[in-house]
MDAnalysis code that builds the backbone (N, CA, C; Angstrom):
import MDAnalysis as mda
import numpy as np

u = mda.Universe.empty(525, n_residues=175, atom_resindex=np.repeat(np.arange(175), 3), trajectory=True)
u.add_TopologyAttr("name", ["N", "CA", "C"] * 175)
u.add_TopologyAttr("resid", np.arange(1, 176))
u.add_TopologyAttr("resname", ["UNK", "UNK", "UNK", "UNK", "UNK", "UNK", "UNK", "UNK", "UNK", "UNK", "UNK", "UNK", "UNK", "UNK", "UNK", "UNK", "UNK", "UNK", "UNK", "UNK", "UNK", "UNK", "UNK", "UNK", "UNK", "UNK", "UNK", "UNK", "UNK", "UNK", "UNK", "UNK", "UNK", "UNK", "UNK", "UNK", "UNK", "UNK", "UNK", "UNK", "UNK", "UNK", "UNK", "UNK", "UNK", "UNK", "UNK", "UNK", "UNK", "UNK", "UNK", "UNK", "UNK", "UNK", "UNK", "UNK", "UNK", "UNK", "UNK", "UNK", "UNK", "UNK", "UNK", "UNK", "UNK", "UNK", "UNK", "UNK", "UNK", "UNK", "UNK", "UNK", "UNK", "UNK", "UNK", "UNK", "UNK", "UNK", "UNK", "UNK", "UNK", "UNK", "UNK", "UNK", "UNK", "UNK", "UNK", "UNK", "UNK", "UNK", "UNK", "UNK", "UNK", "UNK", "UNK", "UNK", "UNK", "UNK", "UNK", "UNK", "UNK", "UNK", "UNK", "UNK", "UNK", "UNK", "UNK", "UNK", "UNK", "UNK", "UNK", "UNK", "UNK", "UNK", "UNK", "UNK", "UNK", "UNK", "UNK", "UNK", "UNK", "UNK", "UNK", "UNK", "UNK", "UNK", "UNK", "UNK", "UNK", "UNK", "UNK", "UNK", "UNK", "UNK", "UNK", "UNK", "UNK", "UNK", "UNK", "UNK", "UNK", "UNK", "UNK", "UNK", "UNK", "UNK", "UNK", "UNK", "UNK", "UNK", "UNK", "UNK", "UNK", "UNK", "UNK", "UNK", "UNK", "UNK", "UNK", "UNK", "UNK", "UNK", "UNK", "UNK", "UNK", "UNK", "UNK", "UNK", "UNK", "UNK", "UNK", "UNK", "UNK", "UNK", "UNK"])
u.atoms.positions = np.array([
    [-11.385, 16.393, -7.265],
    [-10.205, 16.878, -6.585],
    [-8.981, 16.311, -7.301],
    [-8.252, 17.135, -7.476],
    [-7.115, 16.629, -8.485],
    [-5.801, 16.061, -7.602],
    [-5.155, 14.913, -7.705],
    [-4.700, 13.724, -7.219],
    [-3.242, 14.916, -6.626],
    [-2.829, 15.646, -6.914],
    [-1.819, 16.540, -6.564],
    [-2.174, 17.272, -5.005],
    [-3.630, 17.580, -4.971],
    [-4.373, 18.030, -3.298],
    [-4.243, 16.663, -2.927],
    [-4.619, 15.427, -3.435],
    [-5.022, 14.492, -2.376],
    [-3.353, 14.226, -1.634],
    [-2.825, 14.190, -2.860],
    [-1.362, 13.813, -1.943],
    [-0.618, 14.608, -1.075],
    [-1.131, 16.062, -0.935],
    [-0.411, 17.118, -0.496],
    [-1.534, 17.087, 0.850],
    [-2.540, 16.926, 0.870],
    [-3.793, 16.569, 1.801],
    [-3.061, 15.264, 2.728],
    [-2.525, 14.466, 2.316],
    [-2.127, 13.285, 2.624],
    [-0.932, 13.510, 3.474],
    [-0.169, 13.833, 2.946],
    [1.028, 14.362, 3.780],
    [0.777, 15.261, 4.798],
    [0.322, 16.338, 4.369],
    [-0.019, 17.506, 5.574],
    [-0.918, 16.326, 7.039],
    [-2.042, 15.181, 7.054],
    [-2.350, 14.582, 7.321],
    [-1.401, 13.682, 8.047],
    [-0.439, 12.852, 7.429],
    [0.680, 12.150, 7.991],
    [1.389, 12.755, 8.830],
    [2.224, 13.901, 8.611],
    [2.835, 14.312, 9.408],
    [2.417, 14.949, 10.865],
    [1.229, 15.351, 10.742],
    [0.494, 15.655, 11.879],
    [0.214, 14.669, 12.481],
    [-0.140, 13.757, 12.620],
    [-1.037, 12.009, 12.604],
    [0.444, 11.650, 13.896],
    [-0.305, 10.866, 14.893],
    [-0.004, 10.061, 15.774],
    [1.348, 8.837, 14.668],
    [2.106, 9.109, 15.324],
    [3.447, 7.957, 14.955],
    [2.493, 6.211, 14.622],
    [2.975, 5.606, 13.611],
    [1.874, 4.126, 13.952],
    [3.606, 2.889, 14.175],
    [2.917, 1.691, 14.484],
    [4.390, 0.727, 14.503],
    [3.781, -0.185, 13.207],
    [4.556, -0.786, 12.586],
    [4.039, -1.968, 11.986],
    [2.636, -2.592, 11.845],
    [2.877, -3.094, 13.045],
    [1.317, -4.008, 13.275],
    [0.169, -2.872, 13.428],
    [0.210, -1.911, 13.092],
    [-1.302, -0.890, 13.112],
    [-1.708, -0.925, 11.341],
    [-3.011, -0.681, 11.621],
    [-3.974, -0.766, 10.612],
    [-4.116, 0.643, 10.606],
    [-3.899, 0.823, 9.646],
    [-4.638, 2.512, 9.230],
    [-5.927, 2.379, 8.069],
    [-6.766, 3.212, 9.035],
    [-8.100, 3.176, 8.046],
    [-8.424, 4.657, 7.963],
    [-9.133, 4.927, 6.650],
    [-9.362, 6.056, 6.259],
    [-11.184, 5.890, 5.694],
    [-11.586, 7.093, 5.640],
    [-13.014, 7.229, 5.650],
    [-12.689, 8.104, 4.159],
    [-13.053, 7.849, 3.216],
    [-12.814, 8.297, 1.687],
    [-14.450, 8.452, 0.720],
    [-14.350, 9.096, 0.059],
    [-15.388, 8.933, -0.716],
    [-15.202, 9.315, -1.939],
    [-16.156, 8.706, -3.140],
    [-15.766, 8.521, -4.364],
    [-15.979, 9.991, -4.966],
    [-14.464, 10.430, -5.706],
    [-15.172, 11.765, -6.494],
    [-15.364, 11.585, -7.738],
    [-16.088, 12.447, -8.766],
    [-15.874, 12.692, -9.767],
    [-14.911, 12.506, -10.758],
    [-13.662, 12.682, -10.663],
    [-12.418, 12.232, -11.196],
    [-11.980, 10.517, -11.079],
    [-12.820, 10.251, -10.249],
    [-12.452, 8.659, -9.784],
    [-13.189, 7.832, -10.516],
    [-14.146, 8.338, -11.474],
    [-14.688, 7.482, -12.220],
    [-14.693, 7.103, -13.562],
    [-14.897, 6.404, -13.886],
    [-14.561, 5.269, -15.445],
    [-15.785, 5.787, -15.967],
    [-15.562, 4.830, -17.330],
    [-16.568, 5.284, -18.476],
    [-18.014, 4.677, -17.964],
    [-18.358, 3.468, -17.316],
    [-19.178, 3.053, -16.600],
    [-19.668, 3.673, -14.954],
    [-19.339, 4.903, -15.033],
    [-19.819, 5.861, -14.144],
    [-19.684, 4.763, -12.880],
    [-18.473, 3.874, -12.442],
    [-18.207, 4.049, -11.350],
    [-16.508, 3.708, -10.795],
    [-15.959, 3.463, -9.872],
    [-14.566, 4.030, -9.369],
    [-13.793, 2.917, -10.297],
    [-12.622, 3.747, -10.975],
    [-12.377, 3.071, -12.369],
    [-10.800, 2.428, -11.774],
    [-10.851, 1.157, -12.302],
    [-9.843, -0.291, -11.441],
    [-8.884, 0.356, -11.262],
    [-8.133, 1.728, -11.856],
    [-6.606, 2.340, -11.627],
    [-6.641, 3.026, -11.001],
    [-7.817, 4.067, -10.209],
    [-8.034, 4.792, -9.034],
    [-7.472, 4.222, -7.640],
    [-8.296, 2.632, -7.982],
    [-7.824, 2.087, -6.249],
    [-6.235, 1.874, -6.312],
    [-5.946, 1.432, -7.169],
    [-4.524, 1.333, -6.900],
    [-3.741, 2.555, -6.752],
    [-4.523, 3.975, -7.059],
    [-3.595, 4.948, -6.932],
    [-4.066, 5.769, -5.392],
    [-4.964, 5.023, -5.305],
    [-5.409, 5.596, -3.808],
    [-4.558, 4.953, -2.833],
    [-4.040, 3.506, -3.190],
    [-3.185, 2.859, -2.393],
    [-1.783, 3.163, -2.420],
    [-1.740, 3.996, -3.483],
    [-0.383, 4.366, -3.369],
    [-0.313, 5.560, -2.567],
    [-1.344, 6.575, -2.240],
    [-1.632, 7.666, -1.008],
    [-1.789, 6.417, 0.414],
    [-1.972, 5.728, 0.520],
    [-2.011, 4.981, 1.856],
    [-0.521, 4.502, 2.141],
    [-0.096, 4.130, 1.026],
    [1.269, 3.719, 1.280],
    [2.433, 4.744, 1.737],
    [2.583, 6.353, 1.583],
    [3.030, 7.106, 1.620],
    [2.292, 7.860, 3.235],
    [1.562, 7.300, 3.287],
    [0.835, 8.090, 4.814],
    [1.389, 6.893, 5.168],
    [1.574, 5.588, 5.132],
    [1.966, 4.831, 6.633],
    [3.707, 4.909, 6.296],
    [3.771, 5.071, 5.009],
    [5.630, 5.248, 5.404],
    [6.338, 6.408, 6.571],
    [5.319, 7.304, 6.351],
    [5.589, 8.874, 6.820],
    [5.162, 8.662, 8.303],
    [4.185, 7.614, 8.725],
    [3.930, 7.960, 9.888],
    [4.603, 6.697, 10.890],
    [5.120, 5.750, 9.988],
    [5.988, 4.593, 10.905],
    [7.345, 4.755, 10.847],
    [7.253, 6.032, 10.030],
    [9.056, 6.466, 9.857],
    [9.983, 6.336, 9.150],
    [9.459, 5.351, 8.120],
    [10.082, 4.831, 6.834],
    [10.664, 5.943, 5.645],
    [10.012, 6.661, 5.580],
    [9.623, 8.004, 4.945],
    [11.295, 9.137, 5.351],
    [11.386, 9.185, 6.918],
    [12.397, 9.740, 6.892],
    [13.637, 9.556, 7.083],
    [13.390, 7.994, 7.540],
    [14.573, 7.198, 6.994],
    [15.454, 6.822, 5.906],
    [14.098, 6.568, 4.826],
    [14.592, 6.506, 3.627],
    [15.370, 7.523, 2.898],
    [14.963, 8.476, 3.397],
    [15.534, 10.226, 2.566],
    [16.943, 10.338, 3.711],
    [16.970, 10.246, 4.635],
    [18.418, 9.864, 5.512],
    [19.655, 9.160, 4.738],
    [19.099, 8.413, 4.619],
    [20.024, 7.345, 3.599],
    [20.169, 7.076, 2.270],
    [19.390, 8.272, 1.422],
    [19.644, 8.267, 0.064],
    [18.460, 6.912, -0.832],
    [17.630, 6.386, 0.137],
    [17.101, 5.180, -0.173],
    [15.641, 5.626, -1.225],
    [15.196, 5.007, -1.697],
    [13.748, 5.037, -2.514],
    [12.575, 4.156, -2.820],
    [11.290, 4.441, -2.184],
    [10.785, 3.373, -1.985],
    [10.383, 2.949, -3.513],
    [10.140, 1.929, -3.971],
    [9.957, 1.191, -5.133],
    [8.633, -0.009, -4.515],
    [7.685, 0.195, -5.263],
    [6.436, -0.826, -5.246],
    [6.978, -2.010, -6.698],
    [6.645, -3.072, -5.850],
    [7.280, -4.160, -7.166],
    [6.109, -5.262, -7.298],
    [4.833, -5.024, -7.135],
    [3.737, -5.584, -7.843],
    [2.533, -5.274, -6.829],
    [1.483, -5.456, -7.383],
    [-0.227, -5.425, -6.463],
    [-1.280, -6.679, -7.210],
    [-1.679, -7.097, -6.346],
    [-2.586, -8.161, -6.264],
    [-3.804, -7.869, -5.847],
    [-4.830, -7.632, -6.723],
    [-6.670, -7.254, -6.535],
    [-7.105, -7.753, -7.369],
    [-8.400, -7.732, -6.287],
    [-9.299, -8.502, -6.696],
    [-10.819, -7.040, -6.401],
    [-11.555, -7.452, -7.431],
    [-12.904, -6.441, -7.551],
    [-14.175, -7.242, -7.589],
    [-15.297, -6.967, -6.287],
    [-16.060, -7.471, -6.192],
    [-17.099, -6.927, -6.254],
    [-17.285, -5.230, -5.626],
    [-18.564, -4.491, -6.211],
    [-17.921, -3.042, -6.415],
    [-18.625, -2.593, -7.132],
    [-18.319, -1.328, -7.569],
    [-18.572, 0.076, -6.453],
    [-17.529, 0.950, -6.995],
    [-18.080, 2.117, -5.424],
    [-18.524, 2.797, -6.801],
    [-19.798, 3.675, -6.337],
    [-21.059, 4.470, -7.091],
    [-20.241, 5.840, -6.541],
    [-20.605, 6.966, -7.364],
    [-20.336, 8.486, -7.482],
    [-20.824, 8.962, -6.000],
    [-19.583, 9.434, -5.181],
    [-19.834, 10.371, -4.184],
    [-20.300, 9.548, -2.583],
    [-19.973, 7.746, -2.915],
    [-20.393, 7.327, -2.281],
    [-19.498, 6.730, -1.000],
    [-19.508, 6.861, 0.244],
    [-18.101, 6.939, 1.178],
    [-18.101, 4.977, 0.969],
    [-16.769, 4.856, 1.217],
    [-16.061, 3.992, 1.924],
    [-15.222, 3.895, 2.822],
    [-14.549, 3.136, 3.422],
    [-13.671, 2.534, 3.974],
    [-12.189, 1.681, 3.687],
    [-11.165, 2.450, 3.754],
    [-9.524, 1.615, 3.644],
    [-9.405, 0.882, 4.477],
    [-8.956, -0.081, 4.491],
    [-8.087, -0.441, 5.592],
    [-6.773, -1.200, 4.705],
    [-5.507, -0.917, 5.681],
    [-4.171, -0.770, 5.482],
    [-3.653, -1.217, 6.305],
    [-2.651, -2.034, 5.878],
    [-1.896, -2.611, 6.954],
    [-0.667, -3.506, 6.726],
    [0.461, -3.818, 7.161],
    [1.443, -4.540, 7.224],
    [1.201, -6.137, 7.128],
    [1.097, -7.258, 6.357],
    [0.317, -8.505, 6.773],
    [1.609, -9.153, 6.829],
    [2.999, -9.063, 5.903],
    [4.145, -9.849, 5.629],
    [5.447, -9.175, 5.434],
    [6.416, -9.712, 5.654],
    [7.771, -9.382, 5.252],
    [8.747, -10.347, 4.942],
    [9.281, -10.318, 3.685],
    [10.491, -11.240, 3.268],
    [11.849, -10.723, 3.647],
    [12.649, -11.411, 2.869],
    [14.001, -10.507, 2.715],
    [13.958, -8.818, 2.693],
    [13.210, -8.877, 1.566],
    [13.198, -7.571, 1.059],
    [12.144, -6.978, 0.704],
    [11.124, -7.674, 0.890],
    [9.809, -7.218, 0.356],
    [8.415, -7.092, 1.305],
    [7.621, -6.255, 1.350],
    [6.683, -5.885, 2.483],
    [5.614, -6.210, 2.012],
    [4.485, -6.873, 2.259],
    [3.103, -7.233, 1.926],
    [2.397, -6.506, 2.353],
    [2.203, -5.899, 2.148],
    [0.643, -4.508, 2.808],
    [-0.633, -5.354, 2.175],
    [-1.704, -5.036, 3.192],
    [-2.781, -5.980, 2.898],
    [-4.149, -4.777, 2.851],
    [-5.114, -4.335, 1.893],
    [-5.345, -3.512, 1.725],
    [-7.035, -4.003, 1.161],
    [-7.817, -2.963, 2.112],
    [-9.439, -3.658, 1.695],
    [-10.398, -2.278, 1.420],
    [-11.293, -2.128, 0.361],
    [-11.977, -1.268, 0.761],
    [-13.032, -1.729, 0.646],
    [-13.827, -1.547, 1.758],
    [-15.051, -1.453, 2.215],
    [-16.392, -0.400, 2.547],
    [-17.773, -1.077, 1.715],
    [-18.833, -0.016, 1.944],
    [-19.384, -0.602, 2.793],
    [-20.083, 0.034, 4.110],
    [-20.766, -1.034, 5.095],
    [-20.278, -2.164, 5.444],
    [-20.704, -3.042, 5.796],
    [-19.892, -4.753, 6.228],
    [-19.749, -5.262, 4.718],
    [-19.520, -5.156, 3.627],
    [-19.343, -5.468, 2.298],
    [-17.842, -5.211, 1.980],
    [-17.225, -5.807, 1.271],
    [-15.649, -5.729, 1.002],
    [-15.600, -5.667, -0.804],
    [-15.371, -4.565, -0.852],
    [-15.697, -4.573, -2.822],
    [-14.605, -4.634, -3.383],
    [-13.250, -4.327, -2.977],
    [-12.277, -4.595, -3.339],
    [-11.171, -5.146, -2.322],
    [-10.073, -6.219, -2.320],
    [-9.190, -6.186, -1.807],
    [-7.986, -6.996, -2.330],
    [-6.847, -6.934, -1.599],
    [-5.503, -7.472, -2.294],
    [-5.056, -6.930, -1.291],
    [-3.088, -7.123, -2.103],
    [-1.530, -6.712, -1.864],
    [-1.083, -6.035, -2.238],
    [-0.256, -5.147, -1.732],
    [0.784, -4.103, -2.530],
    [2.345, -4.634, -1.598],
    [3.098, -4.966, -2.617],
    [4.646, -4.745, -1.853],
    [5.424, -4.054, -2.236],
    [6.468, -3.744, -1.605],
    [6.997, -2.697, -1.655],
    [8.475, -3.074, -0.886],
    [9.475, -2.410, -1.596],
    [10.626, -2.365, -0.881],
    [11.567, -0.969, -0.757],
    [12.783, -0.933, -0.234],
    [13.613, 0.048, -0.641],
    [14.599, 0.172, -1.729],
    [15.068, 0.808, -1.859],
    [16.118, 0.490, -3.478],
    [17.128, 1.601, -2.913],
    [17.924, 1.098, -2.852],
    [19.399, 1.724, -3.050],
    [20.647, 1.989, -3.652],
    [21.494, 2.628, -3.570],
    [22.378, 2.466, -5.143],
    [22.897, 0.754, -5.003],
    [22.637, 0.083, -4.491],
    [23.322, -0.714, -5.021],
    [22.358, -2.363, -5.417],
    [21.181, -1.876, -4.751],
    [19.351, -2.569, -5.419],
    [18.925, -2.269, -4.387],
    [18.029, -3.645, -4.060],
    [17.196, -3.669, -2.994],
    [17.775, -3.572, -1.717],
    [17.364, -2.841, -0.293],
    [17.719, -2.765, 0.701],
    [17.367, -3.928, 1.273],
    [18.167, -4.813, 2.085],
    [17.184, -6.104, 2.917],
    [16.611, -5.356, 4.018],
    [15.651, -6.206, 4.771],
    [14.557, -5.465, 5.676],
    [15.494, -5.463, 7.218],
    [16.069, -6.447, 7.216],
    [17.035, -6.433, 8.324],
    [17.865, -5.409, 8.420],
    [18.015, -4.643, 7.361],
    [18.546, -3.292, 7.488],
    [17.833, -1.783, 7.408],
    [17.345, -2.229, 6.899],
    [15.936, -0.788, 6.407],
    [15.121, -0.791, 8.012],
    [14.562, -1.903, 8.429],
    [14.119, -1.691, 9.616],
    [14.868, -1.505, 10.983],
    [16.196, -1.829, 11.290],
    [16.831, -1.919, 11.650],
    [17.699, 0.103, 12.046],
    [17.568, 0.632, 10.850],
    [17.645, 1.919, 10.475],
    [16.612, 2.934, 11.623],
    [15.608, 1.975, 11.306],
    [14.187, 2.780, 12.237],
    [13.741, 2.538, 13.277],
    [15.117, 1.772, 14.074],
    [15.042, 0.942, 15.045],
    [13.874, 0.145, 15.658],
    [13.056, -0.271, 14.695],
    [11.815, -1.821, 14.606],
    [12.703, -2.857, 14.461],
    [11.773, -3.894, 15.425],
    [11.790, -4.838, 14.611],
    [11.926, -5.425, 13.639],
    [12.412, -6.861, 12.882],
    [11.843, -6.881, 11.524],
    [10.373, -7.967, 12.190],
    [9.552, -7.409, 11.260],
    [8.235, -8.182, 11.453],
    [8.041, -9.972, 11.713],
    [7.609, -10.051, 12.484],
    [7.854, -11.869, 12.605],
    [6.742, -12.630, 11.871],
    [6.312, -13.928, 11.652],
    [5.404, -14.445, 11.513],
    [5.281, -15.206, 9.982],
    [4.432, -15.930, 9.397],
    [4.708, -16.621, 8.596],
    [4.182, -15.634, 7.148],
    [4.671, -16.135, 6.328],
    [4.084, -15.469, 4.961],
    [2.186, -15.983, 4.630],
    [1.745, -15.124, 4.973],
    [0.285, -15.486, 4.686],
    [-0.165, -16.136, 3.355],
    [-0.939, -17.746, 3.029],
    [-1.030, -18.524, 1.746],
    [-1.234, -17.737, 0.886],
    [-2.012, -16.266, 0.819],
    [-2.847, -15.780, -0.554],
    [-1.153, -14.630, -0.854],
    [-0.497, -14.687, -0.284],
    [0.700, -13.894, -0.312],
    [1.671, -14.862, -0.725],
    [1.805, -16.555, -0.422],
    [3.245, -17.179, -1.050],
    [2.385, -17.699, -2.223],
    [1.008, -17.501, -2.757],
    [0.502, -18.227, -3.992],
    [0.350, -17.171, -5.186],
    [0.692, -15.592, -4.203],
    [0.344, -14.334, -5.332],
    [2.358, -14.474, -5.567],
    [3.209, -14.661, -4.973],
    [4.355, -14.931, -5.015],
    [4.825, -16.053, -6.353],
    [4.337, -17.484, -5.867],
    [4.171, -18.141, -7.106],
    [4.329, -17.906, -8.076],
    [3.059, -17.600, -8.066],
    [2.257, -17.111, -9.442],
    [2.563, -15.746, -10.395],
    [3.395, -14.981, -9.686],
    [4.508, -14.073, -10.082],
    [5.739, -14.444, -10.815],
    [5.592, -15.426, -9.872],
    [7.372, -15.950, -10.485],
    [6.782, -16.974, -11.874],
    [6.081, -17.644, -11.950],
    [5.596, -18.574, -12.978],
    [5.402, -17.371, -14.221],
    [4.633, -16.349, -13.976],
    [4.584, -15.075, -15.024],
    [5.699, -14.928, -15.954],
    [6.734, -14.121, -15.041],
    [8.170, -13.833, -14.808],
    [8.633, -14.666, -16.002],
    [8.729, -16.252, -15.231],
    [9.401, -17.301, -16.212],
    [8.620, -17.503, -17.544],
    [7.406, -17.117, -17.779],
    [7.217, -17.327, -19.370],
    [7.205, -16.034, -20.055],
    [7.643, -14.417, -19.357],
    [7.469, -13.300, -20.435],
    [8.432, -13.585, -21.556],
    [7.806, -12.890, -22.106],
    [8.541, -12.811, -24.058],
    [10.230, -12.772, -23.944],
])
């Protein structure tokens, strides 16, 4: 299935789909196609991340972010992902997403993101994400604020201020 249906599948999906708040988990029932696979005949490491970028666009659309952002001229911008790969998904074989909100900074959103075959977890990590506006980043106190939420409370989860770190340590030694 060519990634142009899944996203148009995705949307048509979102917009129909029950409103979610923040703190909801969205899980999806997916299975591996043909196109999703690597030279080692199974789901090839840049698939999941582009599947997460269809999860990210179904919970913007359905917590409202989505038409907020286009209200205000805003654009969402992903500014790094953090995975980890533990077993491989085999040709045609279903899994399990799960998606969800885990953190929020100033400006930046931690989505916490697992896929799972059976009680087994073969891949998981972070995706963050912010808004960008003409003039940079939107702070969340305003972007959420827009969509009349909350901003999210609670502490920055360790595997989230050490993938943070360890970003910034990167950062400080590129070329």
């Amino acid at each position: 299935m060519n990634l142009y249906l899944r996203l148009l599948m995705t949307l048509l999906r979102a917009w129909r789909a029950p409103r979610l708040t923040p703190s909801d988990t969205l899980e999806r029932h997916l299975r591996v196609l043909p196109n999703d696979l690597d030279l080692n005949g199974h789901m090839n490491n840049g698939r999941y991340l582009t599947i997460i970028d269809l999860m990210l666009i179904e919970y913007f659309v359905r917590i409202g972010f989505a038409r907020t952002m286009f209200q205000r001229g805003w654009r969402p911008m992903a500014g790094g992902s953090l995975i980890s790969y533990r077993r491989g998904l085999q040709p045609f074989e279903q899994y399990t997403l799960r998606f969800r909100l885990d953190a929020a900074d100033t400006h930046w959103n931690y989505m916490r993101f697992e896929f799972v075959k059976g009680d087994k977890v073969c891949a998981a990590g972070y995706v963050k994400g912010a808004a960008v506006g003409r003039n940079g980043l939107v702070p969340n106190t305003d972007s959420y604020a827009a969509m009349g939420l909350p901003l999210p409370a609670g502490d920055i989860p360790v595997p989230v201020r050490d993938w943070i770190a360890a970003e910034q340590g990167v950062m400080r030694t590129a070329w």
